[in-house]
C-alpha positions in Angstrom: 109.5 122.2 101.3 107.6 122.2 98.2 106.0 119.9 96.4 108.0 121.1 93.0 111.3 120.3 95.6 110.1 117.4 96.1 109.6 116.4 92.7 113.5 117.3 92.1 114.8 115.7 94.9 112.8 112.6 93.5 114.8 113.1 90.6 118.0 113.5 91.7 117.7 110.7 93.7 116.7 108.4 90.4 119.5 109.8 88.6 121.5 109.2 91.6 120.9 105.3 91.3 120.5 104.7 87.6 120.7 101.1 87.1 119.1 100.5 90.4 115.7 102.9 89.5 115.6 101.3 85.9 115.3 97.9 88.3 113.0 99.0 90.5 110.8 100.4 87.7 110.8 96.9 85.3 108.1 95.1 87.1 105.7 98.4 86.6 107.3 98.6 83.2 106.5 95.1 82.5 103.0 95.2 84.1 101.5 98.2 82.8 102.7 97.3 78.9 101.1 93.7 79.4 97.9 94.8 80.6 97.5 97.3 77.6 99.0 94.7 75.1 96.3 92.0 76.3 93.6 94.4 76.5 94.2 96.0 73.0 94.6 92.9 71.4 91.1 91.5 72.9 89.1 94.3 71.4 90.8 94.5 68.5 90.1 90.6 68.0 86.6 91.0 68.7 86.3 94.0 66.8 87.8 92.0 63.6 85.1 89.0 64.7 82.0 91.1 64.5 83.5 92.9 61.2 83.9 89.0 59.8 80.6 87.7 61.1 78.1 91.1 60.5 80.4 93.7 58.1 78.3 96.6 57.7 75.8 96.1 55.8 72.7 95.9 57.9 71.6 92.3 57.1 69.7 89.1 59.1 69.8 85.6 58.0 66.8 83.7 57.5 66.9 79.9 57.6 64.5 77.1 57.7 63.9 74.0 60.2 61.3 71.8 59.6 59.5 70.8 62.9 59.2 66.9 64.0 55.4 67.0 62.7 56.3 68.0 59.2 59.4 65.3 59.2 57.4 63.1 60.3 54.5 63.8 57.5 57.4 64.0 54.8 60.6 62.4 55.3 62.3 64.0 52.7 61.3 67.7 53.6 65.6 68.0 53.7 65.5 67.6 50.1 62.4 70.2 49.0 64.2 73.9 48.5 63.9 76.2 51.6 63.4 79.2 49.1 61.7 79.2 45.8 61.8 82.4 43.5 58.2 83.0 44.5 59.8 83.8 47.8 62.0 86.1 46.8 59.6 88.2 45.1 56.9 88.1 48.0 60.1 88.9 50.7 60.8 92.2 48.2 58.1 93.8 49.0 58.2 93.5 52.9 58.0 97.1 54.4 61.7 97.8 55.4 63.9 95.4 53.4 65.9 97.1 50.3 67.7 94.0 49.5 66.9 90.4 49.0 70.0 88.5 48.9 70.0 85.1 47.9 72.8 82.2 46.6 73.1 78.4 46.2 76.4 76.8 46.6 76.8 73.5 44.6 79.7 71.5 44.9 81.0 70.2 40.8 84.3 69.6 39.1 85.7 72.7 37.4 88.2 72.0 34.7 90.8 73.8 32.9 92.4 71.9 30.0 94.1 68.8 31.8 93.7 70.6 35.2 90.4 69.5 37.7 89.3 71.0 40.6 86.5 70.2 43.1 85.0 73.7 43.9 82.1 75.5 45.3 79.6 76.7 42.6 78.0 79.9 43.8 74.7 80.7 42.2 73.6 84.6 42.7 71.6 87.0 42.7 72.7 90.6 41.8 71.3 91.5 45.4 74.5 89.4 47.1 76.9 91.2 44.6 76.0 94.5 45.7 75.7 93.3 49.5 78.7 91.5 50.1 81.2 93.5 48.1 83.6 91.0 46.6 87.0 92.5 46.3 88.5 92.0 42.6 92.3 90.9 41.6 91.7 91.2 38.2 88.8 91.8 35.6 85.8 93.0 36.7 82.9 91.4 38.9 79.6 90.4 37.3 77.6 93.4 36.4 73.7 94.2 35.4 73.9 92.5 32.1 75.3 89.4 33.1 72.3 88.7 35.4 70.0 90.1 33.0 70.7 88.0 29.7 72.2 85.3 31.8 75.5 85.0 30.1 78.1 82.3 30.3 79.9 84.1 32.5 81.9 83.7 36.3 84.5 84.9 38.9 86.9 83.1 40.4 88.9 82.8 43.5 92.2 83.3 43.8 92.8 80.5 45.1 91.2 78.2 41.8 93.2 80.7 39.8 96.1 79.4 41.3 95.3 75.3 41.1 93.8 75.8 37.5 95.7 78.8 35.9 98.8 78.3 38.5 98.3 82.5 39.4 98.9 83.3 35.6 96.1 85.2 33.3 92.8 83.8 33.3 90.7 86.7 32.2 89.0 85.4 28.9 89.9 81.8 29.2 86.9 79.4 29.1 86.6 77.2 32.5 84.1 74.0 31.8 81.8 73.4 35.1 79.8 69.6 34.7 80.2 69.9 30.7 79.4 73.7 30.4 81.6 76.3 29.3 82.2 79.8 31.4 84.1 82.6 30.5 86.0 83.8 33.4 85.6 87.7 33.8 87.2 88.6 37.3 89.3 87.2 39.9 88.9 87.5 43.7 91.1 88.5 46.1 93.1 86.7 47.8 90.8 86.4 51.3 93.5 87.3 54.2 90.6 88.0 57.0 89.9 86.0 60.1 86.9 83.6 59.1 88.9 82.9 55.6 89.2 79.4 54.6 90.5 79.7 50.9 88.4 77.9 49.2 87.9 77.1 45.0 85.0 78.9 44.5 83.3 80.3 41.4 80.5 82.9 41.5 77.7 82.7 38.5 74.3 84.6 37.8 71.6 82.4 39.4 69.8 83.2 35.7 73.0 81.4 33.9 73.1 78.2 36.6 69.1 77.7 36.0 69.3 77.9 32.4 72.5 76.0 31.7 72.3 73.3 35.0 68.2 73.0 35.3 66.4 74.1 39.2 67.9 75.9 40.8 67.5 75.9 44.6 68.4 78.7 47.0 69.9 77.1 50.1 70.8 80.9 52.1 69.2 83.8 52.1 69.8 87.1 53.8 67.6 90.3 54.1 69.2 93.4 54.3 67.3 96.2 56.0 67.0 99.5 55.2 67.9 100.8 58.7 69.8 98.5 61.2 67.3 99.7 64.0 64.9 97.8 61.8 66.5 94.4 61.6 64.4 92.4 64.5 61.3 94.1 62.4 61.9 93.1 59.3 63.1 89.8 60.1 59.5 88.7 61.7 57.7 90.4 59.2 59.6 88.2 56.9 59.6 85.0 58.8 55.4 85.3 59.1 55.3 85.8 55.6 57.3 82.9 54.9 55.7 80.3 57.3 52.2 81.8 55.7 53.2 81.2 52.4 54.5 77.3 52.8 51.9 76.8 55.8 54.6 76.3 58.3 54.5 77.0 62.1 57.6 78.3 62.7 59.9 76.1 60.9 61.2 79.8 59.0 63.3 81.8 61.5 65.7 84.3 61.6 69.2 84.8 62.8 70.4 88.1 64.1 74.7 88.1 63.3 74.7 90.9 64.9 73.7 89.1 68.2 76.0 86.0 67.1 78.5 88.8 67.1 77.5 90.3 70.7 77.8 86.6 71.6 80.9 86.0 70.9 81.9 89.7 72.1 81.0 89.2 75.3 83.2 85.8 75.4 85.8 87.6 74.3 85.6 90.0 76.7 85.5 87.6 79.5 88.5 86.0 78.3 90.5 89.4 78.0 89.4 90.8 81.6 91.1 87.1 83.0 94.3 87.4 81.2 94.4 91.2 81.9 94.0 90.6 85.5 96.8 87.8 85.4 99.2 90.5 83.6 98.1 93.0 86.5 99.6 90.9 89.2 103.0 91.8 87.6 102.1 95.4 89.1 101.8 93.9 92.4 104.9 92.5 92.3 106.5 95.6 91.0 104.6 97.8 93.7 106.9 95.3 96.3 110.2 95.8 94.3 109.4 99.8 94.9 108.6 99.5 98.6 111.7 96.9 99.0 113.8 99.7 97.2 112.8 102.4 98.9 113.1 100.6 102.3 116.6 100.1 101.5 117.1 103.8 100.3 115.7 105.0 104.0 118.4 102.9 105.4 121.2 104.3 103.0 119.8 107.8 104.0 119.5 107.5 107.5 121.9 110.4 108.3 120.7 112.7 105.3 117.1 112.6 107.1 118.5 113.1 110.8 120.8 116.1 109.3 117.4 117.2 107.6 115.2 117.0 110.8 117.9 118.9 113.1 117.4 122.1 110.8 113.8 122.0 111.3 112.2 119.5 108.5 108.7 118.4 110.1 107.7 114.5 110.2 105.3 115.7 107.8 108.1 116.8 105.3 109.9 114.2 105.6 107.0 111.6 104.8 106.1 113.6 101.8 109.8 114.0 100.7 109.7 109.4 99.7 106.4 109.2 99.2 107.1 111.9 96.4 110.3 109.8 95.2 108.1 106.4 95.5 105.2 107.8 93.0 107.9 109.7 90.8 109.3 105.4 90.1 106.0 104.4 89.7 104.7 107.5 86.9 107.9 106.9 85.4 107.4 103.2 85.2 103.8 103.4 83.8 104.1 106.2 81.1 106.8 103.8 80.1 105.2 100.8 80.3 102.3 102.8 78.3 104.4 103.8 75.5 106.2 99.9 75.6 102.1 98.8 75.6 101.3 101.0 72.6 103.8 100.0 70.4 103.5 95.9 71.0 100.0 96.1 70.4 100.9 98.2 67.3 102.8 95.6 66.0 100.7 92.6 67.2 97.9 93.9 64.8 99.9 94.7 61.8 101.5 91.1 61.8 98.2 89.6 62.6 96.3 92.5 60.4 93.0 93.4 62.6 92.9 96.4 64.3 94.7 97.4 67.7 92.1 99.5 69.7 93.9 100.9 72.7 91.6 102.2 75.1 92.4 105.2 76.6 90.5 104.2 79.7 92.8 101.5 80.1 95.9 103.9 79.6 94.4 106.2 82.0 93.7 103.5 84.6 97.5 102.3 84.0 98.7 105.7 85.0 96.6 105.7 88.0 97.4 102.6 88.7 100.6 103.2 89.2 100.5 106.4 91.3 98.5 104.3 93.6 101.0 101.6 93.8 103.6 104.4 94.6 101.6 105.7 97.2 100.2 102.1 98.8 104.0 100.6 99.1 105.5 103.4 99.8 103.8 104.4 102.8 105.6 102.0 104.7 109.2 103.2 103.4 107.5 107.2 104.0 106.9 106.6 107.3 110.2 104.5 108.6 111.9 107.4 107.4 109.5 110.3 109.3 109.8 107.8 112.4 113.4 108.4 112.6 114.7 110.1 115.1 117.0 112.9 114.4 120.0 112.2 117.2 119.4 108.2 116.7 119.5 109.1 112.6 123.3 111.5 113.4 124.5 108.9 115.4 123.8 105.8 112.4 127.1 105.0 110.6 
């Protein structure tokens, strides 16, 4: 008999026992679909976590931490600024950096009218404008001029247009911030991503906060490289300069996100394997509902198989004939449990909104997988029935 006969007779046999195959097939179903859910979901987590922490703009974070000698020496080294605008210029020039981006985040009542808010006063550079890409509601985000003439001028989050403005127009309206008046140009977008905390923020030209609020004081600052091969270059390059120019040891360091990022990648990866391996032990349990149904189909067919062996059918036949029907359950279980996989992993990432990478490695190890258990539990089924013998097998009622 051939192995397209086989495959029929497989067939046949499921369409025989309907209910019974669908049954058998549920704890493959169930296993397959929950290993590619769990997996999918895990990289498409940490794929939406390294997006949040590094986006894709090349850059390396440079921060300063005073040793014990120089707290010691000067017990209010906390309060001196970690980057001055000397800085800024010198870091510019560093062989391999094409942007210098710099900020200082003050906290100060804003105030609308009657309506206060305690918010986050972001002083910038054009550099972090053009780096971190701020996605605008409404208006327009601050632009060349602005920074150049240092005009009275700010962005807004949505969520300060909403406790000051309650969502309506505030493009024009004039927002005071400690006693000084800002036209409000643009609006943020409402921030929907994984690291969001919706805050009340407000974004100004470092030129504008120095000139209408005093010294200013750079509290982060970023260097974004030219090529990503060249961060770990550019950042000691830059943290020498720095240490040389405020005669530190090595109190100016850098920190790598995308490392942070490989970090937590490799947790989350951990973390996915062990849940994916707990949702493969449902495939176990389904390989034993196959064997236990095809033990009990052997039995039903004990006649059929001693009729089959009197007209000639080898032991060989015969073994190939369930093992065939065992692996035909299992295939049919796992391309279902694939397609049942793909689509809840589909929909976990558009509810949650990062996105569902479905490995095709996994899929093809799911399909394997399952042809295996097929062949592994029903061995035992396979040979019962080749066992048989044929006058023993006419004889069973």
């Amino acid at each position: 008999m051939s192995i397209v006969e086989n495959i029929r007779m497989a067939f046949s046999s499921v369409l025989a026992h309907k209910m019974r195959s669908i049954l058998t097939m549920l704890g493959i179903i169930i296993g397959v679909a929950s290993v590619i859910v769990v997996v999918a979901i895990g990289q498409g987590g940490e794929q939406m976590i390294k997006s949040e922490i590094t986006g894709s703009s090349n850059t390396i974070e440079v921060y300063y931490e005073p040793s014990e000698e120089e707290i010691q020496s000067d017990p209010n080294i906390y309060e001196q600024p970690a980057f001055t605008e000397e800085d800024l210029t010198a870091l510019s020039k560093v062989a391999g950096v094409k942007n210098v981006v710099a900020s200082s985040s003050t906290q100060m009542k804003t105030q609308y009218r009657d309506k206060q808010s305690d918010s986050a006063i972001n002083a910038v550079n054009e550099a972090y404008i053009d780096v971190n890409a701020l996605e605008i509601a409404k208006g327009r985000m601050l632009n060349s001029t602005d920074f150049l003439s240092g005009n009275r001028v700010g962005v807004i989050s949505n969520e300060l247009n909403e406790e000051l403005f309650k969502n309506k127009n505030a493009l024009g309206k004039v927002i005071w911030i400690k006693g000084q008046p800002f036209e409000v140009v643009g609006v943020t977008k409402k921030q929907t991503g994984l690291l969001s905390f919706g805050m009340t923020e407000v974004y100004i030209p470092d030129n504008t906060y120095r000139s209408s609020f005093g010294k200013l004081e750079y509290s982060t600052l970023s260097l974004q490289a030219e090529d990503a091969n060249q961060l770990k270059q550019v950042g000691n390059h830059a943290t020498d300069l720095l240490n040389a120019l405020h005669k530190t040891e090595d109190s100016y360091q850098v920190n790598n996100l995308e490392e942070v990022a490989d970090s937590i990648g490799s947790i989350t990866k951990i973390m996915t394997t062990i849940i994916g391996s707990i949702a493969g032990i449902s495939l176990l349990v389904g390989g034993i509902g196959v064997m236990n149904i095809m033990l009990v189909s052997v039995t039903e067919r004990t006649k059929e198989i001693g009729i089959r062996k009197a007209l000639g059918a080898s032991r060989k036949q015969i073994l190939m004939q369930f093992l065939v029907e065992s692996v035909t359950l299992t295939l049919i279980g796992g391309i279902t449990g694939i397609l049942l996989g793909a689509s809840g992993a589909f929909l976990v990432s558009f509810f949650a909104g990062w996105p569902s990478l479905i490995s095709w490695q996994v899929v093809l190890g799911g399909v394997l997988f399952s042809m295996t258990i097929g062949i592994i539990f029903g061995m035992l089924p396979a040979n019962k029935a080749a066992k048989l013998d044929p006058i023993e097998a006419l004889r069973y009622e």
